[in-house]
C-alpha positions as CSV (number, residue, x, y, z in Angstrom):
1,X,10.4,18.7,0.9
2,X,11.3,15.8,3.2
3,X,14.5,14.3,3.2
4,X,13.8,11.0,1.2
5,X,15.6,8.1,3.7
6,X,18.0,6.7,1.0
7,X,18.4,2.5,-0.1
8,X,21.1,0.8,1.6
9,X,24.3,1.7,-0.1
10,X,24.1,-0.7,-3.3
11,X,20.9,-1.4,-3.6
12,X,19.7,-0.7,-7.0
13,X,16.9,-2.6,-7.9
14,X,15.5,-4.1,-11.1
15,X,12.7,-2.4,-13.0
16,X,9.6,-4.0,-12.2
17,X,7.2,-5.8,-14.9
18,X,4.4,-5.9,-12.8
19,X,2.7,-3.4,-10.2
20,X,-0.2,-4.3,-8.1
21,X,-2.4,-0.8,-6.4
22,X,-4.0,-1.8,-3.1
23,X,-6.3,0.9,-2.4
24,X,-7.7,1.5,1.4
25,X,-10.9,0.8,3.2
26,X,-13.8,1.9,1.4
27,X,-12.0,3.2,-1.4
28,X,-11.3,1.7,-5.2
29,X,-9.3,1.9,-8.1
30,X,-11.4,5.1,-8.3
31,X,-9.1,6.8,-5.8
32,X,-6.6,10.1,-6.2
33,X,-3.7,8.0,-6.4
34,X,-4.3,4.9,-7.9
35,X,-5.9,7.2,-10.9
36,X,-2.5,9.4,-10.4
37,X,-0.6,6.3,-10.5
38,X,-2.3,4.0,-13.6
39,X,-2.4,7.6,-16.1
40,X,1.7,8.1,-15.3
41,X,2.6,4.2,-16.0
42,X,-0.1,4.2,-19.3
43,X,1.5,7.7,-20.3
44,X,5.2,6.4,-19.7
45,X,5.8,2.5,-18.9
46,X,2.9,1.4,-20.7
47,X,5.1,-2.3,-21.1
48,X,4.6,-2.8,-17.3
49,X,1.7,-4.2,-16.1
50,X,-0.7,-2.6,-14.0
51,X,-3.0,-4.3,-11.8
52,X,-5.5,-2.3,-9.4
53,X,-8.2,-4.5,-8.4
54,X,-11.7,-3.6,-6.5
55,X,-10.6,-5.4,-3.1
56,X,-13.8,-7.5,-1.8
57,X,-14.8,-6.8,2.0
58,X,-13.5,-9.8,3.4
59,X,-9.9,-10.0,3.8
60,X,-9.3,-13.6,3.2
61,X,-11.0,-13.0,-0.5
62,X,-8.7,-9.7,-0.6
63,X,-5.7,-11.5,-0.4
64,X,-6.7,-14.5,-2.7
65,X,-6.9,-11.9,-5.1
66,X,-4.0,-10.4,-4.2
67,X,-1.6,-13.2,-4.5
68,X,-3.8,-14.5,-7.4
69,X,-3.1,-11.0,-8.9
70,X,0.9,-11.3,-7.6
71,X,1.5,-15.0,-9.1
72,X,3.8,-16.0,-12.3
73,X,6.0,-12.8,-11.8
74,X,9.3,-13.5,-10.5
75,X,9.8,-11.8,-6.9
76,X,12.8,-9.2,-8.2
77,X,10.4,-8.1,-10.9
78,X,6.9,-7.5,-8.5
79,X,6.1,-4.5,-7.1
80,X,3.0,-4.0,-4.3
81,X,2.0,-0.5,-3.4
82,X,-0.7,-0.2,-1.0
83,X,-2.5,3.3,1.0
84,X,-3.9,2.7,4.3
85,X,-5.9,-1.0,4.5
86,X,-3.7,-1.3,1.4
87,X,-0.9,-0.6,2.6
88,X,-1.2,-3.5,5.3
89,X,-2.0,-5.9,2.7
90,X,0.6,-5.1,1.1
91,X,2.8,-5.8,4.0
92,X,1.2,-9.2,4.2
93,X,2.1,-10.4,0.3
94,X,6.0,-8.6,0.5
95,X,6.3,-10.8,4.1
96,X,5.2,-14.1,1.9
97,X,6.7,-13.0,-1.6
98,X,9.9,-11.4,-0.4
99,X,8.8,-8.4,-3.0
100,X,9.4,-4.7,-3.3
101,X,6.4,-2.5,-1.0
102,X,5.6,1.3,-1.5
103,X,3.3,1.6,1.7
104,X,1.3,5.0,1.8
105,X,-0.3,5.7,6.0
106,X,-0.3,2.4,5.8
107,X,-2.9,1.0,8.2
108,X,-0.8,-0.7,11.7
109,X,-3.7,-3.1,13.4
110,X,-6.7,-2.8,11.1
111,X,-8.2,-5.4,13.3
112,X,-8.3,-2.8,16.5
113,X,-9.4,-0.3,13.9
114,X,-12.4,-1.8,11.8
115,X,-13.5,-3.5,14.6
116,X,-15.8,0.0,15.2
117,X,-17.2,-0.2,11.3
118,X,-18.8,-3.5,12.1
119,X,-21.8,-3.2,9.8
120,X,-23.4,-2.3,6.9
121,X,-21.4,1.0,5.1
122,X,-20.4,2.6,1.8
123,X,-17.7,2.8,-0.9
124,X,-16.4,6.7,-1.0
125,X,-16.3,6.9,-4.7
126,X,-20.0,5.2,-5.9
127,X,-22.0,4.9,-2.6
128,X,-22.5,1.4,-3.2
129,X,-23.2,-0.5,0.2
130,X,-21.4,-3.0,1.6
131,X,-21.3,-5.3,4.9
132,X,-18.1,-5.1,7.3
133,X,-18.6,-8.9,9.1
134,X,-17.8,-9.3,12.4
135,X,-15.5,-12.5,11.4
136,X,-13.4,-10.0,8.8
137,X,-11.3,-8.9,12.4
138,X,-10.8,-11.9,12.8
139,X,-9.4,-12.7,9.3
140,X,-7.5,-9.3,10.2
141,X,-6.0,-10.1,13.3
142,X,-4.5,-14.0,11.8
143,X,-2.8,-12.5,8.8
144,X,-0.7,-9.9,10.8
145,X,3.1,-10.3,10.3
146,X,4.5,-10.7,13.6
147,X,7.2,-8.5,12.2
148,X,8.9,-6.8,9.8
149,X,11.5,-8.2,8.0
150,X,14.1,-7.2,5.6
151,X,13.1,-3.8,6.1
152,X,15.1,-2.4,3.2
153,X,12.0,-4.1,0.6
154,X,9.7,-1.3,2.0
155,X,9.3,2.2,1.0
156,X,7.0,4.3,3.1
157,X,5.6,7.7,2.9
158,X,4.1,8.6,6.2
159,X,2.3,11.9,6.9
160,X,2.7,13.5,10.2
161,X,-1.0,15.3,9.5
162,X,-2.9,12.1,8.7
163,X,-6.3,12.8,10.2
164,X,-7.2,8.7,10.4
165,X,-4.5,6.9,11.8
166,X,-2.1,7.7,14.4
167,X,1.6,8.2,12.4
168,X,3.5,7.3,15.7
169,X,2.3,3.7,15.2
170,X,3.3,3.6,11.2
171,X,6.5,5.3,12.1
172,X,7.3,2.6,14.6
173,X,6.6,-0.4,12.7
174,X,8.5,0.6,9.5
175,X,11.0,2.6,11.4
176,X,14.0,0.8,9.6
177,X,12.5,1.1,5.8
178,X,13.7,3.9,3.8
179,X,11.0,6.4,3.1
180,X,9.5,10.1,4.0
181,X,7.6,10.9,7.1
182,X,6.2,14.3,6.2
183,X,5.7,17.3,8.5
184,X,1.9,17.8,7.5
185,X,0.1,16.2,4.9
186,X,-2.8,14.4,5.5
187,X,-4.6,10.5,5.4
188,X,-4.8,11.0,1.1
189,X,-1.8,12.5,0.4
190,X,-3.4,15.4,-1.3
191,X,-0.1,16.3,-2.5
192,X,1.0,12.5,-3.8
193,X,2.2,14.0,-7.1
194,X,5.2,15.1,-5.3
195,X,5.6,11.7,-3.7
196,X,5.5,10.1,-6.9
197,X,8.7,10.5,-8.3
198,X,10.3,9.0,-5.1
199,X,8.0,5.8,-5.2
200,X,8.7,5.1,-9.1
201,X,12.5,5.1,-8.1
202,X,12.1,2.9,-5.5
203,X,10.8,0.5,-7.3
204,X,13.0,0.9,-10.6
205,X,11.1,3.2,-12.5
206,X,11.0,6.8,-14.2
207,X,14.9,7.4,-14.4
């Protein structure tokens, strides 16, 4: 198991009341984890809301949602996690919110990276097609954080075996957060149950 890169000494934050799921590109509340995720908070913190929403292609309507989804809770009590394209939205909202992020192979420069997916393509879990526009890089590319800051809000679990993006680049960015950078793994997290219990504690949950 990797060594889990501990809090700042002190740090011991509140339980959450509300946890947003950002899932990646082409993916849905359908995926792995966020399924993983939703049955372990119905099954034991059913008081907490869960919020795992179908993201729209563009990323300007993504992140309405997002904040819509993020808004009334107080910061200490809001929780983002986010996998892949997820994961760098979720970076945007904890840069404006100041909240608590769980980012899983989070996605570095999406806007290098989709650039190539330009085009019509379809959702992993129903087939459904959708249209990648060539202005949603550009959406991409104004929303990046120009940093990272207070690096101790973040949680990351990087995978060393991730087939999609390069974990050099995640490892870089979020080299100050607490988190796990595992030897193989892979872009899912096949083995996310074993993650789990880590990313509930960071963000106040599960004992």
């Amino acid at each position: 198991m990797t060594p889990v890169t501990p809090l700042p000494s002190g740090a011991q934050p509140q339980p959450v009341t509300r946890v947003l799921y950002l899932h990646g590109f082409r993916s849905s509340p359908k995926s792995m984890k966020a399924r993983m995720f939703a049955a372990w908070m119905q099954a034991h913190e059913p008081s907490v809301e869960w919020i795992c929403p179908q993201l729209p292609p563009s990323p300007n309507d993504a992140m309405a949602l997002v904040h819509s989804a993020a808004g009334g809770v107080p910061t200490a009590q809001l929780a983002v996690i986010g996998s892949s394209l997820g994961g760098f939205y979720a970076t945007v909202l904890a840069e404006a919110r100041g909240c608590r992020a769980v980012l899983l192979n989070p996605a570095i420069d999406p806007a290098r990276d989709l650039a190539r997916h330009i085009g019509e393509t379809t959702a992993w879990h129903s087939d459904e097609p959708f249209y990648f526009r060539a202005e949603f890089v550009g959406e991409l590319r104004a929303m990046t954080p120009a940093a990272v800051t207070r690096p101790e809000r973040y949680f990351t679990v990087i995978a060393k075996g991730d087939e999609v993006l390069d974990w050099h680049e995640m490892n870089a960015r979020y080299k100050a957060c607490p988190g796990k950078l595992l030897e193989g793994g892979d872009h899912a997290l096949s083995d996310f149950e074993l993650h789990l219990p880590d990313v509930l504690r960071f963000i106040g949950l599960g004992g």
